[in-house]
C-alpha positions in Angstrom: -23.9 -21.5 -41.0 -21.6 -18.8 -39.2 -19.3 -17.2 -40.8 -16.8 -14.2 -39.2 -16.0 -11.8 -41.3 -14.1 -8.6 -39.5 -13.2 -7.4 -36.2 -12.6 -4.3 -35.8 -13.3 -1.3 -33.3 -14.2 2.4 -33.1 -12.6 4.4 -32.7 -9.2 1.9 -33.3 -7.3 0.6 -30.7 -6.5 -2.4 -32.8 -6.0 -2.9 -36.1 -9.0 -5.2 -37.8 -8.7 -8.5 -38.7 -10.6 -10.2 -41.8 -11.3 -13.5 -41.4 -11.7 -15.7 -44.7 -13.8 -18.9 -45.0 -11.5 -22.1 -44.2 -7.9 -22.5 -42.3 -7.4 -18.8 -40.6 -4.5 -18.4 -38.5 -3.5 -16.0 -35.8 0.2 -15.6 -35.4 2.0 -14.8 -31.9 5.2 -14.4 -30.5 6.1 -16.9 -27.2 6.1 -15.3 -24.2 8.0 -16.4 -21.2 6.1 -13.7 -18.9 3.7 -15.2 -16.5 -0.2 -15.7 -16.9 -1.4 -12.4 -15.9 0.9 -10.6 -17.8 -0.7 -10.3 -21.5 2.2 -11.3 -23.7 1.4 -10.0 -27.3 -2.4 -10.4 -28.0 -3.3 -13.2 -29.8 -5.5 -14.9 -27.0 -7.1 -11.6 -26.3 -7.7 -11.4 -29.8 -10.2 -13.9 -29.2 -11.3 -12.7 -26.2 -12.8 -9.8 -28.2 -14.7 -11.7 -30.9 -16.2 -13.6 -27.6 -17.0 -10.7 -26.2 -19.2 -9.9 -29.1 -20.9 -12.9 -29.2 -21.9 -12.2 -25.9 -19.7 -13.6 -23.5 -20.4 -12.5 -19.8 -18.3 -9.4 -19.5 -17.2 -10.4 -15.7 -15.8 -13.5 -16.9 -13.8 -11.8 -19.8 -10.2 -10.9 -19.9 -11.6 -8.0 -21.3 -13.0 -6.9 -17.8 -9.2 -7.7 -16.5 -7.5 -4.4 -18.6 -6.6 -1.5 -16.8 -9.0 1.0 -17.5 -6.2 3.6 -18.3 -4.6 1.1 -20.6 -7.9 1.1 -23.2 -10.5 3.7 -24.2 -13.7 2.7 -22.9 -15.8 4.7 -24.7 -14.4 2.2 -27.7 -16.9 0.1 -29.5 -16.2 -3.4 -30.8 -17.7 -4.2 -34.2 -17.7 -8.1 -35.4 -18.8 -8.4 -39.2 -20.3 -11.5 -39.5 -23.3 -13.4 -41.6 -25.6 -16.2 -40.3 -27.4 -18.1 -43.0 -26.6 -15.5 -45.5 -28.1 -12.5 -43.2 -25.0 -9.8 -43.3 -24.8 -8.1 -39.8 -22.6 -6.0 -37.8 -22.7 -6.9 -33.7 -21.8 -3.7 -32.0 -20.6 -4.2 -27.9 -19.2 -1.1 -26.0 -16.7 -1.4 -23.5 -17.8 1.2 -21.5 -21.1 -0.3 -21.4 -21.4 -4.1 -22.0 -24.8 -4.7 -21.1 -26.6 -2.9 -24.3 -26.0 -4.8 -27.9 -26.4 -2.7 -31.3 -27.1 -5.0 -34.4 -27.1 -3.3 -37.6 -28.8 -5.4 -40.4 -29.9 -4.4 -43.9 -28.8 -0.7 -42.9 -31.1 -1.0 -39.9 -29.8 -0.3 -36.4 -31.7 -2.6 -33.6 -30.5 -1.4 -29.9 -30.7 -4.2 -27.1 -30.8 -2.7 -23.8 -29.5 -6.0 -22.4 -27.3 -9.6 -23.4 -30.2 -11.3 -23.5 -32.4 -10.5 -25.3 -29.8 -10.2 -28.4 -28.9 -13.4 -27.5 -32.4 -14.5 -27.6 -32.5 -12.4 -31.2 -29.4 -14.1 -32.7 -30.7 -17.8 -31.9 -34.1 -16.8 -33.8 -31.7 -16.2 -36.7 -29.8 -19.0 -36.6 -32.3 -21.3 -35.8 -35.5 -19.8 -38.3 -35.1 -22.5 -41.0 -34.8 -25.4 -38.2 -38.0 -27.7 -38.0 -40.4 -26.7 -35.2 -40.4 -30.7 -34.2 -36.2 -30.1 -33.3 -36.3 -28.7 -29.7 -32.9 -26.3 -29.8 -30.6 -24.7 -27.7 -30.1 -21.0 -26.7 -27.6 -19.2 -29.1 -24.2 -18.7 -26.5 -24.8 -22.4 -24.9 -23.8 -23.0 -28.7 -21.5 -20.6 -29.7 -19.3 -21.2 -26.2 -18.4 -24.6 -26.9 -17.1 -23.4 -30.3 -14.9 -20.9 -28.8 -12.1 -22.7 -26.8 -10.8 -20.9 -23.9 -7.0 -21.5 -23.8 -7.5 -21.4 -20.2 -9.8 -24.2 -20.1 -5.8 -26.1 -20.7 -8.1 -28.8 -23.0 -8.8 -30.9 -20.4 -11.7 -32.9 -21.6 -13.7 -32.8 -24.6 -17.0 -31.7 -22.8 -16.2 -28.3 -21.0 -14.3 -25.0 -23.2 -14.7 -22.6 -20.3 -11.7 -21.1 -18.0 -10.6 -24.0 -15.2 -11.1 -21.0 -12.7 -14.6 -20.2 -13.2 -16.0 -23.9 -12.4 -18.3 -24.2 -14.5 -20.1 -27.4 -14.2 -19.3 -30.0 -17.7 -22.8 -29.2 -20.0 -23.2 -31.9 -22.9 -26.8 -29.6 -23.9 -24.5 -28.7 -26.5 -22.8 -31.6 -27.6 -26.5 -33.4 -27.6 -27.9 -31.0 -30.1 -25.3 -31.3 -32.4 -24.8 -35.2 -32.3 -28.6 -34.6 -33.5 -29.7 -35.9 -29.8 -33.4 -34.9 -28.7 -32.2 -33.1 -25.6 -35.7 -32.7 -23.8 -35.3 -35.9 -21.7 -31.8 -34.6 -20.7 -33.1 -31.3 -19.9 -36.2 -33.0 -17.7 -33.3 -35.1 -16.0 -31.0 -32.6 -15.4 -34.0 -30.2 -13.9 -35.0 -33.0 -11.7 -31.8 -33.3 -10.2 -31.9 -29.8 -8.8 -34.8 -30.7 -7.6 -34.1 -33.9 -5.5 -31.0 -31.8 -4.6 -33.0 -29.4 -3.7 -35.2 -32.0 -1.7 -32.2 -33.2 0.1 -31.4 -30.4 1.6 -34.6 -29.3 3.0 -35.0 -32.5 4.2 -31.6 -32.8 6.3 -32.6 -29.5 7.7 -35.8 -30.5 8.7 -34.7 -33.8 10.3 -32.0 -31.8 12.8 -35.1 -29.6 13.9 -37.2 -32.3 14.3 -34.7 -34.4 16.2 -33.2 -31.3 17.9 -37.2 -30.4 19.7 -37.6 -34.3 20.5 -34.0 -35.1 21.5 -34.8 -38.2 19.6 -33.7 -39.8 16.5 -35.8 -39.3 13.4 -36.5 -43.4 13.5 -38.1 -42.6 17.3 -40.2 -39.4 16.5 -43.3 -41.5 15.3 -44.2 -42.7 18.7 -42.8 -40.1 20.6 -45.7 -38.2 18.3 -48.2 -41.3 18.9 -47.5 -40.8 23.2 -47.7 -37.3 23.1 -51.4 -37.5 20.9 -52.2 -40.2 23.9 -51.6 -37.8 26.1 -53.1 -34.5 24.7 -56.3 -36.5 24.4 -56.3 -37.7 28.0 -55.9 -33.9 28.9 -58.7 -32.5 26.4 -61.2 -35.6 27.7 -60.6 -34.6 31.2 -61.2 -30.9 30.9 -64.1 -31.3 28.8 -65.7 -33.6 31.6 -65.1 -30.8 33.6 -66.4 -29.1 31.4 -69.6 -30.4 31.6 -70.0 -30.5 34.9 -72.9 -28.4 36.3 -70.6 -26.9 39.2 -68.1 -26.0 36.7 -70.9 -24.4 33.8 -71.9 -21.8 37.1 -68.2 -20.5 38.2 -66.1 -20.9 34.3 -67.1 -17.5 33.3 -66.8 -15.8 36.6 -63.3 -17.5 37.3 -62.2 -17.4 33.1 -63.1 -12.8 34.1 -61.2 -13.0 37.0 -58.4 -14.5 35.7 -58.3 -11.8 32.8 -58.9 -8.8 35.6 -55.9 -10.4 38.4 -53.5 -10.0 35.1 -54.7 -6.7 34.4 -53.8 -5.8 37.6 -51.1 -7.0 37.8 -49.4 -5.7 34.9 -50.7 -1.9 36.5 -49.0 -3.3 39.6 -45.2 -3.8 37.8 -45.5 -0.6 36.2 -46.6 1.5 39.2 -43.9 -1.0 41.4 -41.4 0.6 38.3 -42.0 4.4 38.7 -41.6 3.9 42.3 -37.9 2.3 42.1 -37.1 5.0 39.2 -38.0 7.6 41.8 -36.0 5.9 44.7 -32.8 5.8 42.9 -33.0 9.4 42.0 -29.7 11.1 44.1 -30.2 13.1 46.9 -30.2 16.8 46.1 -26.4 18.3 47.6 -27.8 20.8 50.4 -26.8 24.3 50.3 -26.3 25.5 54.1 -26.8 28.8 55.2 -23.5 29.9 55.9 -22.1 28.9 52.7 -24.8 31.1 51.2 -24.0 33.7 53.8 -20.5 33.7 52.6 -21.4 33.7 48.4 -23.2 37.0 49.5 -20.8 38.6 51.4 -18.7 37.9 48.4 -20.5 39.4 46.0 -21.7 42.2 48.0 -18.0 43.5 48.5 -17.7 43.5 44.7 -21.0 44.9 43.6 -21.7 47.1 46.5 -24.9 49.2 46.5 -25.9 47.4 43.5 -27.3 44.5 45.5 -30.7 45.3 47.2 -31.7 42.1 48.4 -31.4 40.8 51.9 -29.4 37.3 52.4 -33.0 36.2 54.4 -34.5 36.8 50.8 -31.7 34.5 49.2 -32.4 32.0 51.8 -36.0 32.5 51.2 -35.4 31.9 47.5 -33.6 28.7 47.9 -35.9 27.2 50.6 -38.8 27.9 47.7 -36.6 25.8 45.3 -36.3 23.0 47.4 -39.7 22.8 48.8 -41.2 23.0 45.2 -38.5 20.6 44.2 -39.5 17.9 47.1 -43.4 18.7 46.7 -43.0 17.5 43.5 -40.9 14.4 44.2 -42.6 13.5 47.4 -46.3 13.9 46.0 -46.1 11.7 43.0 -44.4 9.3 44.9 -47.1 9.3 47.4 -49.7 9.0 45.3 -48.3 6.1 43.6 -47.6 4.0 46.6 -51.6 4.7 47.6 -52.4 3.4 44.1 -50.5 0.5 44.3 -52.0 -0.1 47.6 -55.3 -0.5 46.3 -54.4 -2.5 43.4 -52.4 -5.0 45.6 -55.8 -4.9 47.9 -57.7 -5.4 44.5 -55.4 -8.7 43.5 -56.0 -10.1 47.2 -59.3 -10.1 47.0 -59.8 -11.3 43.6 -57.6 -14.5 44.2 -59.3 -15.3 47.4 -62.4 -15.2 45.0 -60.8 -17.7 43.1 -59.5 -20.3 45.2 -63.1 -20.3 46.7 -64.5 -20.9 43.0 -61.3 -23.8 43.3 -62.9 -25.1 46.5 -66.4 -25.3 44.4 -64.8 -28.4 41.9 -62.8 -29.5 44.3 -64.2 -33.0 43.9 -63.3 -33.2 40.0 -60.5 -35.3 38.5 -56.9 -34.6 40.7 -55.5 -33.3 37.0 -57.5 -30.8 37.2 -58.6 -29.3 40.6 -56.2 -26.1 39.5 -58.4 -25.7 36.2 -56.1 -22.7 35.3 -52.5 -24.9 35.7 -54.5 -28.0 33.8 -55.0 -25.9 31.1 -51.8 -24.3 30.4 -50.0 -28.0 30.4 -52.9 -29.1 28.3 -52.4 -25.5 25.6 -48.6 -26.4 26.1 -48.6 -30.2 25.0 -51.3 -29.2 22.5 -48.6 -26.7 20.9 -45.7 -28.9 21.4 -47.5 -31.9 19.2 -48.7 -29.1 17.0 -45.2 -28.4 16.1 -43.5 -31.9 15.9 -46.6 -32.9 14.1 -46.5 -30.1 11.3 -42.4 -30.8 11.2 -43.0 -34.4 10.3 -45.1 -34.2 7.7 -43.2 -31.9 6.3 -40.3 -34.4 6.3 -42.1 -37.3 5.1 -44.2 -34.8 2.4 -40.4 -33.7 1.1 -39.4 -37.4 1.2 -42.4 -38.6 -0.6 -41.7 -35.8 -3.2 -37.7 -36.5 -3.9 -38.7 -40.8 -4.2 -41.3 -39.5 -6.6 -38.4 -37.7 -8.3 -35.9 -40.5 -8.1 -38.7 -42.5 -10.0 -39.5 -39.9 -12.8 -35.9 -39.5 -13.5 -35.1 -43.6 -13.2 -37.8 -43.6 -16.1 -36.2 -40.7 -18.0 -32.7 -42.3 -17.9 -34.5 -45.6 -19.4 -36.1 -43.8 -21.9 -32.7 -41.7 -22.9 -30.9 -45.0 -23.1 -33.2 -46.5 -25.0 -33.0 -43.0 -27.6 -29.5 -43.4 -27.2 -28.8 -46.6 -28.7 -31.5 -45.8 -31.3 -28.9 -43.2 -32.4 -26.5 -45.9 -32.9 -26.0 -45.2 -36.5 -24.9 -41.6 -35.3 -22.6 -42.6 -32.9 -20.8 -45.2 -35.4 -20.3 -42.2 -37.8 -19.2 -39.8 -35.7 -16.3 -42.7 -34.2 -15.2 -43.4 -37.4 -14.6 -39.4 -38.5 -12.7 -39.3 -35.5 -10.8 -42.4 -36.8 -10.0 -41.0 -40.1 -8.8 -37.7 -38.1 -6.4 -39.8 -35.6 -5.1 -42.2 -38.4 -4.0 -38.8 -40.4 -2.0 -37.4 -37.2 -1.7 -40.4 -35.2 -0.5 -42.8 -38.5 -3.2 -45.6 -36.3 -6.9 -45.8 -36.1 -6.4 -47.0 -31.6 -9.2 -44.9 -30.9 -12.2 -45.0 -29.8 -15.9 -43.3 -29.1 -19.3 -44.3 -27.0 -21.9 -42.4 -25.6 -23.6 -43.8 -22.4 -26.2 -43.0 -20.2 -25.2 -42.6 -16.7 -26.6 -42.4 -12.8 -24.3 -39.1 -12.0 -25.2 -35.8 -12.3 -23.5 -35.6 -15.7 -26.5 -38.0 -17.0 -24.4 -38.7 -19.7 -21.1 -40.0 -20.6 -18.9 -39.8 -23.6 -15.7 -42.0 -23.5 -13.6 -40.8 -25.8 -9.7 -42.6 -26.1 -6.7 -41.9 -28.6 -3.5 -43.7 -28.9 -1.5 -42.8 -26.3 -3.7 -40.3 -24.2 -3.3 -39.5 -20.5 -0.7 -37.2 -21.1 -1.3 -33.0 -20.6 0.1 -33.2 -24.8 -2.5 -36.1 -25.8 -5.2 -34.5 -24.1 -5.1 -31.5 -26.5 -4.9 -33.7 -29.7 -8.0 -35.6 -28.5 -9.9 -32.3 -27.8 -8.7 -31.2 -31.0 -10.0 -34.7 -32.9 -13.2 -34.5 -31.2 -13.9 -30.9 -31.9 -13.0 -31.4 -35.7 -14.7 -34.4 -35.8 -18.1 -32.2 -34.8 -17.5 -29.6 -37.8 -16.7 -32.3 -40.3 -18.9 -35.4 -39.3 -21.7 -35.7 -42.4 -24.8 -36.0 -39.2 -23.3 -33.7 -36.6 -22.6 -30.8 -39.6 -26.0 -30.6 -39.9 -26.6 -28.8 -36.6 -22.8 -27.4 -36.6 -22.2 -23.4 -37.4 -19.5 -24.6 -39.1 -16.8 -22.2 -37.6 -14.6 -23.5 -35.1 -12.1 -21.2 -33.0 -8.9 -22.8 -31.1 -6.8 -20.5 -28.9 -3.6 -22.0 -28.4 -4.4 -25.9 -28.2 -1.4 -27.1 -30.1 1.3 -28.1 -27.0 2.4 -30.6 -28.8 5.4 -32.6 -30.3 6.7 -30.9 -33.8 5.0 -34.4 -35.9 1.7 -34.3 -34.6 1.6 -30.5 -35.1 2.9 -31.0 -38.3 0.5 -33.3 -39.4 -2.6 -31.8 -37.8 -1.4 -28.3 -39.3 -1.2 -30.4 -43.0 -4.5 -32.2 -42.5 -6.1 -28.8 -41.6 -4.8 -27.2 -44.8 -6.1 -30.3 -46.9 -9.6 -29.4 -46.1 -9.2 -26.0 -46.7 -7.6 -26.8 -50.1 -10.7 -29.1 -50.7 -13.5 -27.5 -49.3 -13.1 -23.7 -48.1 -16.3 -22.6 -48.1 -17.8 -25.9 -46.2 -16.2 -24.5 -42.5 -14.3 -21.9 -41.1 -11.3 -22.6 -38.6 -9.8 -20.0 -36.5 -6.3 -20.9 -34.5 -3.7 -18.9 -32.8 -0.6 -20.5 -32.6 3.0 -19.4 -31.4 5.5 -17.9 -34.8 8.3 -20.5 -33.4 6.7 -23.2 -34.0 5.5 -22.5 -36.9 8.2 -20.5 -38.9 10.5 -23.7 -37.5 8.5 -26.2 -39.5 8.8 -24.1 -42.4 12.1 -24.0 -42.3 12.3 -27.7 -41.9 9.9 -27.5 -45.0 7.5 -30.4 -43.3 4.3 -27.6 -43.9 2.5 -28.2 -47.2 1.6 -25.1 -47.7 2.8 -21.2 -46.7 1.7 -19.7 -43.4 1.3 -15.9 -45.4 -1.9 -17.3 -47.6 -4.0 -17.8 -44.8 -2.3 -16.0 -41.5 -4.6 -13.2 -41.0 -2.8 -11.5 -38.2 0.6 -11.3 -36.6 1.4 -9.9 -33.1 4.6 -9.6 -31.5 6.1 -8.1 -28.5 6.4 -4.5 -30.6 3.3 -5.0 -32.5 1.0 -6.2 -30.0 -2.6 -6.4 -30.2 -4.1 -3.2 -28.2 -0.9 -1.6 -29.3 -0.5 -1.6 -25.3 2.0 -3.4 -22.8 -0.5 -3.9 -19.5 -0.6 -6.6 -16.7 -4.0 -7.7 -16.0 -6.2 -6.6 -12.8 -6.8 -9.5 -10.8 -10.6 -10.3 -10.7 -11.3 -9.5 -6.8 -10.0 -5.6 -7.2 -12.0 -5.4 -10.3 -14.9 -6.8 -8.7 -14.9 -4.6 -5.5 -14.3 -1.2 -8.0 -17.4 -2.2 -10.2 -19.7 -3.4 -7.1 -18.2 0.6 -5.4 -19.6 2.2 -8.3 -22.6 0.1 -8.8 -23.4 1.4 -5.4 -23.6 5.2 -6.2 -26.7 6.9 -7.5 -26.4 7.9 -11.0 -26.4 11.6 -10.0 -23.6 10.7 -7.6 -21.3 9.3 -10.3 -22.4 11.5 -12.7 -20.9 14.4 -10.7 -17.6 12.8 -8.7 -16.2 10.8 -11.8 -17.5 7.6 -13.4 -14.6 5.5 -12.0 -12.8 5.1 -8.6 -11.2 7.6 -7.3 -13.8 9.9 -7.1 -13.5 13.9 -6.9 -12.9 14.5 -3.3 -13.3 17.8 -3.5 -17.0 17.3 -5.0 -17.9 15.0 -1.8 -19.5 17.7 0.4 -22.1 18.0 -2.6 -21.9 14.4 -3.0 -23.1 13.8 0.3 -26.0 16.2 -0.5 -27.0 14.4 -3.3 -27.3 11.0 -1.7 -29.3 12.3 0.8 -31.7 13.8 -1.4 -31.7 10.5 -4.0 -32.6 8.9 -0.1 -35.3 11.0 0.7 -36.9 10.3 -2.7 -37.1 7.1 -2.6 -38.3 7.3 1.0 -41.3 9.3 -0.6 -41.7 6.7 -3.4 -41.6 4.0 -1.2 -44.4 5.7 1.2 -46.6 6.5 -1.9 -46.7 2.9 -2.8 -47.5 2.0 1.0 -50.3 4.5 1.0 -51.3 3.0 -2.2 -51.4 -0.4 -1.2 
């Protein structure tokens, strides 16, 4: 059992709220502002409890609220007790990923969601049997919790219609009293054979796209190419063996590897000698221009210049003579080597074609030994290839029919536990036929569980009088989440607190009569659940009025907000997600010495960024070293 108890924050930037066990409610005022405008708080109320039960902070509202509009260095407490252990969940805003629990006046500090998520589900789960396989702690608590933005679509998924979320019945297994292992096995396998599938399709367009064949045809294309590889090996091999070819393979295999030695010398000397070639043409200087630069400067220095124009000219001849020498002397020495390498090449081919000349009488395929080869390495690769592709495609083929068998038998197994839960199933109809026959004044509903081929595995079929409609939809979320707490079997593995956030969309007799049918369980049995709803003031003060309510809104409304008495005390519009996102991953980018000295949130301190700069350099440079230790290491 799970029972709320207070939320509350410090320091304040909303008042607490105590919760009570049984029929809470959470009053707001309507709002006619649009979605992302928060109206007066009563959905984000809820938003705040979730957050401390450790919803993912990027998917909260809570990640949505101006950071000037709230103070993050506020902490959000949630008083709460879970099978009689008292404890205070502690989540900061500022930073979301560490948990404090304080329990039995001891404070235990989670550096991360998981593992006191992990530490609540021991918890809640110690006095379960070790035979009942269970469920992780929030993949409980989130279908409890009913996002007002999930619009009640279906019975099977509470989360936000924008986040996609994928429909989970882990949950709704576990409390039905379902063993969930063979849904788990299933539901792994299908990521599997998904998995399968898609290496497989990528596979088959490689294969196809090398062979320019269909996948159907690859088999003997891969049979005719084995013919022929063997052809090629048997042939060289007989050559082989030959007593001609034994004398001149090693002295034609040596040549071979000098001619491309040579040859690769021969492109690089043939390189340095177009480099030096395309060199420009040094501008020449004549005499008489020289003369006249002299004459020039001898009119303006005048006895200051002691040397004669024949020593200028002198000077400059030495210039261009060392300047050519240079030039002229590489380039002459080059063309001389490659002279002697081309001289080299020449004779060591004309060495080998008269080795050729020796075998001459072999197999046609393979009188040029050195071309025969090549085609034979080339084909050898080539089946190599296709050959290792295929078997690849039929190993991953092979592996997702295994699959498709494994979870065939599963889903025969689970439909066999299935209708063994029949009992179960019959139970939990008719509590939902006691809840529709009290709001709907009929019992024309109805309830199976099947399995199915899909991805969902499972199917529950769920129908109320009347459903279809955006209105009916809600009442038959609201039946079948009711019918969970309440149902004698499915209360067994129930928390027995329910939160709805703004389900009620409907007609003034239906919310009439699900309000009254609420309170009569809380007049009967308070302590047995608790029941947490936010609802809109109009609606409610106007069945009061009417007097159609059975009982008085005051005794168990816990909070009221309206458009002066809001929630966070604040009037904000929500960040939408992508600006939030690209801020957090900006930050998330900077070294913690970085944000520590520019600011903690965007903008930064411009007139810090020379420094900045300084210290991401240096953060690089130690990790540079770090990372080089560790390669020395290694």
């Amino acid at each position: 059992m799970i029972r709320l108890k207070k939320l509350y924050s410090e320091p304040e930037i909303f008042d607490p709220i105590i919760f009570e066990s049984g029929l809470n409610i959470i009053l707001g005022e309507k709002s006619e502002e649009s979605d992302k405008q928060n109206a007066v708080g009563k959905s984000l109320c809820i938003e705040f409890i979730n957050f401390c039960l450790f919803k993912e902070y990027s998917r909260s509202r809570i990640f949505l609220i101006p950071k000037n509009k709230i103070d993050q260095s506020s902490e959000i407490k949630l008083d709460l007790s879970i099978n009689d252990n008292n404890l205070t969940i502690i989540r900061s805003i500022k930073t979301p990923e560490t948990v404090t629990f304080i329990q039995n006046q001891e404070e235990i500090l989670f550096e991360n969601i998981k593992d006191a998520t992990d530490y609540l589900g021991k918890l809640y789960f110690q006095n379960y049997s070790p035979s009942i396989q269970t469920i992780s702690f929030r993949n409980l608590i989130s279908l409890l919790i009913r996002d007002e933005r999930s619009e009640f679509k279906n019975i099977i998924n509470p989360f936000d219609t924008k986040n996609r979320i994928p429909d989970n019945y882990e949950p709704h297994l576990f409390l039905l009293g379902f063993g969930i292992e063979k849904y788990l096995n299933i539901k792994s396998l299908i990521k599997e054979i998904d998995k399968k599938k898609e290496f497989i399709g990528e596979t088959k367009k490689q294969i196809e796209k090398k062979t320019q064949s269909t996948i159907k045809e690859v088999k003997a294309k891969i049979n005719d190419l084995d013919s022929t590889v063997s052809k090629l090996g048997n042939a060289i091999d007989q050559l082989k063996n030959n007593e001609s070819f034994k004398i001149v393979q090693n002295e034609f295999a040596e040549l071979q590897v000098s001619i491309d030695n040579l040859k690769i010398k021969q492109g690089s000397i043939l390189y340095q000698i177009k480099q030096i070639n395309s060199l420009p043409e040094p501008e020449k200087i004549s005499e008489k221009d020289i003369q006249i630069l002299f004459n020039q400067f001898k009119q303006g220095l005048g006895d200051n210049i002691k040397k004669s124009i024949d020593e200028v000219k002198l000077f400059k001849n030495k210039i261009e003579s060392f300047r050519n020498n240079l030039i002229n002397k590489r380039l002459e020495d080059l063309k001389k080597e490659l002279s002697l390498i081309n001289e080299d090449i020449r004779k060591s081919e004309e060495r080998q074609n008269k080795l050729i000349e020796l075998i001459n009488n072999a197999d046609d395929i393979l009188k040029d030994y050195k071309n025969s080869t090549k085609i034979y390495l080339k084909k050898n690769q080539e089946l190599f290839e296709i050959k290792e592709k295929y078997n690849l495609y039929e190993t991953l083929s092979n592996d997702k029919e295994r699959f498709n068998n494994e979870k065939k038998d599963l889903l025969v197994a689970l439909d066999s536990e299935n209708k063994s839960n029949k009992e179960i199933i019959q139970s939990f109809e008719k509590t939902i036929l006691d809840i529709h026959e009290e709001i709907m004044n009929n019992r024309e509903a109805s309830f199976e569980c099947k399995t199915s081929k899909n991805k969902n595995i499972i199917d529950f079929e769920m129908r109320i009088y009347d459903d279809g409609s955006h209105t009916n939809e809600r009442l038959k979320v609201f039946m079948y989440d009711l019918a969970l707490l309440l149902n004698e079997f499915t209360k067994k593995y129930h928390p027995l607190f329910l939160i709805h956030d703004n389900i009620f969309k409907s007609d003034n007799d239906s919310l009439k009569k699900s309000l009254n049918f609420l309170y009569s369980k809380h007049q009967n049995s308070p302590e047995e659940f608790q029941y947490i709803l936010t609802i809109t003031k109009d609606e409610v003060d106007l069945l009061e009025q009417k007097g159609e309510l059975k009982f008085n809104t005051e005794s168990i409304c816990r909070a009221i907000f309206t458009k002066t008495q809001r929630f966070l005390k604040v009037h904000y519009q929500e960040e939408s997600k992508s600006n939030s996102k690209s801020k957090t991953q900006h930050y998330r980018i900077l070294p913690e010495s970085v944000s520590a000295y520019i600011g903690d949130t965007p903008p930064f301190r411009a007139d810090r960024a020379e420094k900045a700069l300084e210290l991401i350099v240096e953060e690089g440079e130690e990790l540079g070293k770090k990372g080089e230790a560790r390669m020395n290491k290694n």
